[in-house]
DRENVOPA-490279 format. One record per residue (C-alpha): residue number from 1; residue in one letter; x, y, z. Coordinates in nm, 4 decimals, m for minus. Example, Ala and Ser with C-alpha at 12.3 -4.5 7.8 and 13.67 -1.06 7.14 Angstrom:
   zadren   tortor         xx         yy         zz
        1        A     1.2300    m0.4500     0.7800
        2        S     1.3670    m0.1060     0.7140
END
This chain:
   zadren   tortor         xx         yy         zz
        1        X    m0.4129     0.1945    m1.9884
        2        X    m0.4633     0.5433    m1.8650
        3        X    m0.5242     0.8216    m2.0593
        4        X    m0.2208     0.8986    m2.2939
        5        X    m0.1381     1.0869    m2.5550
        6        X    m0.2524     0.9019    m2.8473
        7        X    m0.5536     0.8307    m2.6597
        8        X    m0.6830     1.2168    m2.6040
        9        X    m0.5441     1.3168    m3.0050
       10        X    m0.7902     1.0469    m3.0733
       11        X    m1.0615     1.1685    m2.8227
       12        X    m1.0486     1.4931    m2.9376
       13        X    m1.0332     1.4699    m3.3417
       14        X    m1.3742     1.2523    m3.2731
       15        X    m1.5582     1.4921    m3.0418
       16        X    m1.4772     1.8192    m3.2626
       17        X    m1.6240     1.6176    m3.5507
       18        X    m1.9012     1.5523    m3.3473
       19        X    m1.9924     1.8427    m3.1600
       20        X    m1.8174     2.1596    m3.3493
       21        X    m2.0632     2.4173    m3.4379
       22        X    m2.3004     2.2243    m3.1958
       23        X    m2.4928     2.4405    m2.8785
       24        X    m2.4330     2.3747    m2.5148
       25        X    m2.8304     2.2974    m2.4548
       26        X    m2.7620     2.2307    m2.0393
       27        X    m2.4665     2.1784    m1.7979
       28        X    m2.4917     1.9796    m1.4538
       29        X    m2.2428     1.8676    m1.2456
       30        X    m2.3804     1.5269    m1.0612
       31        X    m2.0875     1.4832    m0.8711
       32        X    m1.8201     1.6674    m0.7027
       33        X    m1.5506     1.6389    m0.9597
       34        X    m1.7658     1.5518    m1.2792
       35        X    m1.9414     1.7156    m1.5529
       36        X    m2.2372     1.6547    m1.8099
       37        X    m2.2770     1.8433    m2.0538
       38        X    m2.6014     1.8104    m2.3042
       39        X    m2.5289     1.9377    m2.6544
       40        X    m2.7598     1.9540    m2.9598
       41        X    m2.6578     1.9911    m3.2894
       42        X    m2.6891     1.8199    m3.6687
       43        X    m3.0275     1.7135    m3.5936
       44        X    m2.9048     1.5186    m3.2714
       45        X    m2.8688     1.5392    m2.8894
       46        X    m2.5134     1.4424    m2.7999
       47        X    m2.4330     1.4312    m2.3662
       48        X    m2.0058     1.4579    m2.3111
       49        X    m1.9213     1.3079    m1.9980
       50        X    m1.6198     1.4814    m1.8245
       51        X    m1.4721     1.3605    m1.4830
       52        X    m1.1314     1.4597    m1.3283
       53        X    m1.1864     1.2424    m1.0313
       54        X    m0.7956     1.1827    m0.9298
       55        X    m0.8777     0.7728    m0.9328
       56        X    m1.0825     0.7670    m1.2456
       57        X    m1.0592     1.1246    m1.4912
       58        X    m1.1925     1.1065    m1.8157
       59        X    m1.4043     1.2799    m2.1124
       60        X    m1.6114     1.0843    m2.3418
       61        X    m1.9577     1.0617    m2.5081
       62        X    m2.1977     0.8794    m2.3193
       63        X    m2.5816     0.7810    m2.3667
       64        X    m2.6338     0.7612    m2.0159
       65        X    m2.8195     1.0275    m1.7906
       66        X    m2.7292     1.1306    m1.4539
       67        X    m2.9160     1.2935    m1.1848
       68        X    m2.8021     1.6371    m1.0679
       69        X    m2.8150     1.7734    m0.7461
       70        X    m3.1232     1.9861    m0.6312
       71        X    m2.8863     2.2853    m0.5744
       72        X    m2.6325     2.3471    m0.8121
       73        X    m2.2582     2.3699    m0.6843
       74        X    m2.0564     2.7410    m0.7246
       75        X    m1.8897     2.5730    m1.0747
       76        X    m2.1529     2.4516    m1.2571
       77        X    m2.3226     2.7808    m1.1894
       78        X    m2.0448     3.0187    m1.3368
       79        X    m2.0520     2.7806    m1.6218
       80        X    m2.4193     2.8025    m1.6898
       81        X    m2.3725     3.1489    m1.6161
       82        X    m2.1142     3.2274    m1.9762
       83        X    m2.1953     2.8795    m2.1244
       84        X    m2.5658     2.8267    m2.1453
       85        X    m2.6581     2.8443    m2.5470
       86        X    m2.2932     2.8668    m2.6107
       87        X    m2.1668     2.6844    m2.9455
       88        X    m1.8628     2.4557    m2.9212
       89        X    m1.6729     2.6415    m3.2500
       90        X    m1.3642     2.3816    m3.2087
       91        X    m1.2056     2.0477    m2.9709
       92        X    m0.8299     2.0087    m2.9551
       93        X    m0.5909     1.8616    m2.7723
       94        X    m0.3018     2.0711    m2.6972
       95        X     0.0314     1.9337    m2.8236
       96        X     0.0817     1.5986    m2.7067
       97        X    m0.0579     1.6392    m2.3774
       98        X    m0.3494     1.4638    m2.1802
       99        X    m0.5340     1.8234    m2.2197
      100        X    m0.8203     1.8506    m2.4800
      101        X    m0.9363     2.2473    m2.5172
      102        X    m1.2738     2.3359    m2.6469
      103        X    m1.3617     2.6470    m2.7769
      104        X    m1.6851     2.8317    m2.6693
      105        X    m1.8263     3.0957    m2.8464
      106        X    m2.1298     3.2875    m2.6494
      107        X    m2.3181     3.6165    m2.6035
      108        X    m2.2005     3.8007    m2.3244
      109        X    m2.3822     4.1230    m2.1229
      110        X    m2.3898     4.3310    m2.4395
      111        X    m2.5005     4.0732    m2.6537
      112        X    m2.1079     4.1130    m2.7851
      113        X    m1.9979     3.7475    m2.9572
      114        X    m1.7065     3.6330    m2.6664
      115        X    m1.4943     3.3333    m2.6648
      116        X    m1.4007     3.0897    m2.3522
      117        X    m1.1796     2.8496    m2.2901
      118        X    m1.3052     2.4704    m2.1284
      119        X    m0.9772     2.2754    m2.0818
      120        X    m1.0075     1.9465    m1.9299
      121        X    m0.6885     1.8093    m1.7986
      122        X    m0.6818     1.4539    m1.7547
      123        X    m0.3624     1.3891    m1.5430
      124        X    m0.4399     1.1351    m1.2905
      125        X    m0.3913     1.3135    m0.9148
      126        X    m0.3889     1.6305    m1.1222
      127        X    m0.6802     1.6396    m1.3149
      128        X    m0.9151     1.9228    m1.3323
      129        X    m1.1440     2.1106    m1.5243
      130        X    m1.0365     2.5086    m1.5997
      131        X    m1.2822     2.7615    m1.7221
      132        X    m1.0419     3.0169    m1.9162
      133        X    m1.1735     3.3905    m2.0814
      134        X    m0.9888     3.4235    m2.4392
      135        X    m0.6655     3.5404    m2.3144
      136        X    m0.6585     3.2481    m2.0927
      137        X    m0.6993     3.4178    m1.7728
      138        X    m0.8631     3.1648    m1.5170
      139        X    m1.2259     3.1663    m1.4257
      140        X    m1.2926     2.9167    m1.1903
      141        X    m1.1787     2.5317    m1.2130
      142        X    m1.3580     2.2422    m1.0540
      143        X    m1.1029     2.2361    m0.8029
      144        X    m0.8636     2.5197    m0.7132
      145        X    m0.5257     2.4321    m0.6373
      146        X    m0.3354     2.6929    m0.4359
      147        X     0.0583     2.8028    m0.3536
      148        X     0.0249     2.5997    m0.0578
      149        X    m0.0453     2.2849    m0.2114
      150        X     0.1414     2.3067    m0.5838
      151        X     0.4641     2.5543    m0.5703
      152        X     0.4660     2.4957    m0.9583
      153        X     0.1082     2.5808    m1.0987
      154        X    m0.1783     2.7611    m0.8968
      155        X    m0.4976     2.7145    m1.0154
      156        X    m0.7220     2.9783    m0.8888
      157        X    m0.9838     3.2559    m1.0626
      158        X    m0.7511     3.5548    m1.1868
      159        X    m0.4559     3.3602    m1.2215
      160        X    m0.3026     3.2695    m1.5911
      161        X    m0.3493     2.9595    m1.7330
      162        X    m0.1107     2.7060    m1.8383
      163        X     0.0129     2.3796    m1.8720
      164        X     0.3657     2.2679    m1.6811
      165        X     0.6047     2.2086    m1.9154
      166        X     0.8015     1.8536    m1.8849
      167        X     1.1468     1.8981    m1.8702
      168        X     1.3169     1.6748    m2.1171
      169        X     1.0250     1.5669    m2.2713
      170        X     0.9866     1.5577    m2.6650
      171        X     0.6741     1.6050    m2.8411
      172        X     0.6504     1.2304    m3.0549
      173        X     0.4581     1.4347    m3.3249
      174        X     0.7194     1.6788    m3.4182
      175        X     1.0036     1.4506    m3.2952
      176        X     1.2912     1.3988    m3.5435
      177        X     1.4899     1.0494    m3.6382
      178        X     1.7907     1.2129    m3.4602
      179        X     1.5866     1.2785    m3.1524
      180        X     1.4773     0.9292    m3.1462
      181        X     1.8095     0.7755    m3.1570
      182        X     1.9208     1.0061    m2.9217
      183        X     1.7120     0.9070    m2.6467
      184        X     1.8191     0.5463    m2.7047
      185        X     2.1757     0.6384    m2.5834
      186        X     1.9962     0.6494    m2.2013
      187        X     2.1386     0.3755    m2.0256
      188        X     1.8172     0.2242    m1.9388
      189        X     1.5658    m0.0434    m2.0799
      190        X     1.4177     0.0549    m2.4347
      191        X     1.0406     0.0905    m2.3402
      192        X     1.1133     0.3088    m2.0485
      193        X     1.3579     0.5305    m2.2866
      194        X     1.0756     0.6259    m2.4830
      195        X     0.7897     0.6701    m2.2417
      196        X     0.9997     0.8818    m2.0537
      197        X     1.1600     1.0406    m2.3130
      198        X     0.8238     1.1734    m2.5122
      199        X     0.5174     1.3547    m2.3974
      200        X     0.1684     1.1768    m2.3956
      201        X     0.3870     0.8037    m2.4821
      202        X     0.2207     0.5618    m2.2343
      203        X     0.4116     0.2444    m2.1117
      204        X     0.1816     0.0087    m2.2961
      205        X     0.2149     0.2129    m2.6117
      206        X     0.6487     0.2495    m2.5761
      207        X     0.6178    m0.1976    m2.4810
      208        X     0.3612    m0.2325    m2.8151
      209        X     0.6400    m0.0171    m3.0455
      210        X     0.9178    m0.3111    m2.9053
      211        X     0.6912    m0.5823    m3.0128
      212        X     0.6140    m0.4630    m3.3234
      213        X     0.9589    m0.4165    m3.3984
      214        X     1.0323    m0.7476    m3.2461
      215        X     1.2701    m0.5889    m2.9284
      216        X     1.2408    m0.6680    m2.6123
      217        X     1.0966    m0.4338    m2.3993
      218        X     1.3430    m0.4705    m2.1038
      219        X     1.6530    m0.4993    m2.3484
      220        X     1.9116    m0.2732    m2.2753
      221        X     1.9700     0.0105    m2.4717
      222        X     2.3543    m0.0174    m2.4690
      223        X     2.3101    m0.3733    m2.6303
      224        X     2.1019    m0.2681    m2.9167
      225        X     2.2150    m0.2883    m3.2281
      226        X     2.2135    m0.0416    m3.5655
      227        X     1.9574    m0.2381    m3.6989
      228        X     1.7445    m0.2681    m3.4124
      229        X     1.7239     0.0837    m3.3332
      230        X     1.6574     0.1172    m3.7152
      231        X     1.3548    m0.1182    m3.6664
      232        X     1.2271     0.0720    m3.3319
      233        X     1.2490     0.4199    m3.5334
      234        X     1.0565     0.2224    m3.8278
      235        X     0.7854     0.1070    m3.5855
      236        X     0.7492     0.4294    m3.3954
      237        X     0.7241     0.6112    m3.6821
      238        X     0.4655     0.4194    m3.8194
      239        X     0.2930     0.4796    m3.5070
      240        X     0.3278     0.8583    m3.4792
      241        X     0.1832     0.8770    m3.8570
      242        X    m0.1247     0.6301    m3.7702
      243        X    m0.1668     0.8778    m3.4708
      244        X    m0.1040     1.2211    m3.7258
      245        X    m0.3288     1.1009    m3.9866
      246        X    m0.6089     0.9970    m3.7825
      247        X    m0.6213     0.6705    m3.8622
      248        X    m0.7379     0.4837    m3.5463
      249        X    m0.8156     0.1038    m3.4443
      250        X    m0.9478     0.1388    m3.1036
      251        X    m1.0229    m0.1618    m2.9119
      252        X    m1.0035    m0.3638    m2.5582
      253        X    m0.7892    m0.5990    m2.5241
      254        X    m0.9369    m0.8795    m2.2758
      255        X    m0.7576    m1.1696    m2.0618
      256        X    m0.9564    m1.4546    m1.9396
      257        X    m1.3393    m1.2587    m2.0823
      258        X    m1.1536    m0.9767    m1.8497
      259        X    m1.1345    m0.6344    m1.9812
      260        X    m0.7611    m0.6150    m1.9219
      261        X    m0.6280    m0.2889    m2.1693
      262        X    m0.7336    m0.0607    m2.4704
      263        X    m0.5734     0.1540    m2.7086
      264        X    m0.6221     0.3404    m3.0274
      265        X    m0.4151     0.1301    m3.2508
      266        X    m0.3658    m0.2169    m3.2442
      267        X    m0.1052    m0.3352    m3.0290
      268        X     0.1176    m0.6861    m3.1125
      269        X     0.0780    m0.9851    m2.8837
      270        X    m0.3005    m0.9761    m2.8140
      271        X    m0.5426    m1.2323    m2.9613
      272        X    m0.7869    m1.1361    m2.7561
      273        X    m0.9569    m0.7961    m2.8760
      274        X    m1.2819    m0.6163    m2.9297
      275        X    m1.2919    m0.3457    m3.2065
      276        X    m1.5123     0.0068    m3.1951
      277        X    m1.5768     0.2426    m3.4274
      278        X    m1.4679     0.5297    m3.2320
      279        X    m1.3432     0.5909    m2.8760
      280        X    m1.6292     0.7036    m2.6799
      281        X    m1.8240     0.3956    m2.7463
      282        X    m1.4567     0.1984    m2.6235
      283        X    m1.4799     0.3970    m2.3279
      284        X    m1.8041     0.3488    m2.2325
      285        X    m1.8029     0.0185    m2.2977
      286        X    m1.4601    m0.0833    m2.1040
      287        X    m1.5713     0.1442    m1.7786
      288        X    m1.9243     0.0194    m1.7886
      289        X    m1.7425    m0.3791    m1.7880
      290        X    m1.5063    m0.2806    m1.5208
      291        X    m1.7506    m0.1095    m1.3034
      292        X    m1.9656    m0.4082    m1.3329
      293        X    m1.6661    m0.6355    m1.3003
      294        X    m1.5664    m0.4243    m0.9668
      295        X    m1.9422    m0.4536    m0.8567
      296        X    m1.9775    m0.8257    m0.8518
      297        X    m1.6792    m0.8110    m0.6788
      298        X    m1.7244    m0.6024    m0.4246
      299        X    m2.0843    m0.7777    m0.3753
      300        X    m1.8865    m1.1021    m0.3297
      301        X    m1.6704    m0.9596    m0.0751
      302        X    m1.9548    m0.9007     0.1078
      303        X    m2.1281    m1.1987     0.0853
      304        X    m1.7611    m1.3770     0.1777
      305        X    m1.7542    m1.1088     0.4802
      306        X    m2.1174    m1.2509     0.6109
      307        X    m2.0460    m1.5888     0.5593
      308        X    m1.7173    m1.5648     0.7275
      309        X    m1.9043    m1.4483     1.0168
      310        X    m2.1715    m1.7285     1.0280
      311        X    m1.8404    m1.9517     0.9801
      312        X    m1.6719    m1.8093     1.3179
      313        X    m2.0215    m1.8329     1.5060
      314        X    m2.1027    m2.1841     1.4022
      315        X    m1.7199    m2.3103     1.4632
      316        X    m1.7411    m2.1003     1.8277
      317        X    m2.0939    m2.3256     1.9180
      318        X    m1.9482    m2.6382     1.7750
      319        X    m1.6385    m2.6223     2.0381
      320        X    m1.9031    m2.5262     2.3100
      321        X    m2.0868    m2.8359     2.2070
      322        X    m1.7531    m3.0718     2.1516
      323        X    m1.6887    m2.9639     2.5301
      324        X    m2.0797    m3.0369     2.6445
      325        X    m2.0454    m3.3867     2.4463
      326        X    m1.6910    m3.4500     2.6236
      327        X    m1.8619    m3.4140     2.9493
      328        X    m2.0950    m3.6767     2.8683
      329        X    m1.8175    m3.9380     2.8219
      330        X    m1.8070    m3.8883     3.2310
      331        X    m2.1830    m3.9566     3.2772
      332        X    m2.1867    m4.3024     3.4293
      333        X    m1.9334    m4.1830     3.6702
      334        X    m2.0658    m3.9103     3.7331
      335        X    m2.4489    m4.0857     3.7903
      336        X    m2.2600    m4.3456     4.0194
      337        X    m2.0592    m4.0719     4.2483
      338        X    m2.4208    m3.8691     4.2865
      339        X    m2.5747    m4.1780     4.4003
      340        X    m2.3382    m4.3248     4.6575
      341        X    m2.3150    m3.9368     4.7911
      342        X    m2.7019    m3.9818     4.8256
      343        X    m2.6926    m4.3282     4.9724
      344        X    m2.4151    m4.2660     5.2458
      345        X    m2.3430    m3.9037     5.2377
      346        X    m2.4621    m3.9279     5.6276
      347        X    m2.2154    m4.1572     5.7033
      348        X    m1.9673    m3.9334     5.5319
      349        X    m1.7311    m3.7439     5.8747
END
């Protein structure tokens, strides 16, 4: 599962407990597209991991430490430049989106208290981290996106921020029983009527409301019945007040000791699963596994790639050698011809 909806509400109701009221004690950025942030607060040093790497984004506490580079690249220095000392006053996601905002409050020139804007946006190919002033005029971002390569959004200093609006898209957290049945008249299969139908609703979460209220995913919506878009309403609602209340289950589900999915609630129709207290230790903990899982493999491939290559070079020698020992099926002849050429090769016209 990629980052949804449910997944950054979760995120970001954890990390303002966490870290509100807490001081930005350093920022690096140790890659490209990825920052680390150190904060200190309540007695203890907390480091938020942000990334909005197109293959892999994502924002979550971690324990480990990262080395930065010597020099410091142009965005990490504007942010150390307003940020350094700041204090985190609030974390939020913004509607239903895969956006969490956090809310700095610093000292600026004059010693005046300011407030700035950190929103991460973790969107896949879009992601990116935006560095906002309080009226949420652009900074600088982590990458700048211009005309030229988005018509719809440009992400560049001076420019105002915002978030693309989906067309068509209902927020689940505000949606209406109406609303719901509504989107159930799209001639399509249920699950993709309501991930495409509400913001932040991931496949894996629209497939785990079916199963829960015993649909089938790929069932056509013209074939349902009263009672089973009753029970779908009934399950998704259940969801969307888990998800407004803050009441959370996250865990991985696995397939095979494989780290296959997680999610913040628990979804029907997997035995498998590992529970966490909260969902930066899930995230950690499921990257860390895959990453290792992806390592092994990759060291594998390798080792198959060198092998494969001692294969070809051993099978190349043995057909030189098959030929060599063919040869010597012809020796006797061979012996006999060289000696009657010796004995009366003089004779020979």
């Amino acid at each position: 599962m990629s980052f949804d909806g449910s997944t950054i509400h979760e995120l970001a109701y954890e990390l303002n407990n966490e870290l509100s009221n807490c001081k930005i004690n350093k920022i690096a950025q140790p890659e490209n597209e990825e920052l680390l942030l150190t904060i200190k607060g309540n007695g203890k040093t907390n480091r938020l991991l942000v990334s909005s790497n197109a293959s892999l984004p994502l924002i979550y506490l971690t324990n480990n430490r990262k080395e930065s580079p010597l020099t410091a690249p142009n965005f990490c220095m504007v942010l150390r430049k307003y940020l350094n000392n700041g204090t985190i006053r609030n974390i939020s996601q913004v509607d239903f989106e895969r956006v969490i905002k956090i809310e700095i409050e610093h000292l600026d020139e004059l010693k005046d208290l300011s407030t700035k804007y950190l929103y991460i946006e973790i969107m896949g190919k879009h992601s990116n981290i935006i560095f906002t002033d309080k009226d949420n005029i652009i900074i600088d971002s982590i990458k700048h996106i211009s005309h030229a390569v988005s018509s719809i959004r440009e992400v560049l200093p001076g420019r105002d921020y915002f978030i693309p609006r989906q067309e068509n898209r209902i927020n689940p957290l505000t949606a209406t029983r109406d609303e719901f049945m509504k989107i159930l008249d799209k001639p399509t299969t249920v699950s993709k009527a309501i991930y495409k139908s509400f913001v932040g609703v991931s496949p894996s979460i629209a497939i785990g409301i079916c199963e829960n209220a015993d649909v089938d995913a790929d069932f056509a919506t013209d074939a349902l019945s009263l009672e089973m878009k009753n029970l779908l309403y009934m399950r998704f609602s259940e969801y969307i007040s888990d998800i407004s209340n803050n009441v959370y289950k996250p865990n991985i589900m696995f397939e095979n000791g494989i780290p296959k999915d997680y999610a913040p609630v628990i979804l029907k129709g997997h035995n498998d699963i590992k529970r966490f207290d909260n969902m930066s230790e899930l995230l950690e903990s499921y990257y860390s596994e895959r990453n290792r899982i992806t390592n092994i493999k990759q060291r594998s491939s390798d080792i198959r790639k060198i092998v494969q290559i001692h294969i070809e070079r051993a099978a190349k020698k043995l057909d030189i050698q098959k030929k060599q020992l063919d040869d010597t099926n012809n020796m006797d002849k061979f012996k006999l011809y060289g000696e009657l050429l010796m004995t009366y090769g003089q004779t020979l016209p």
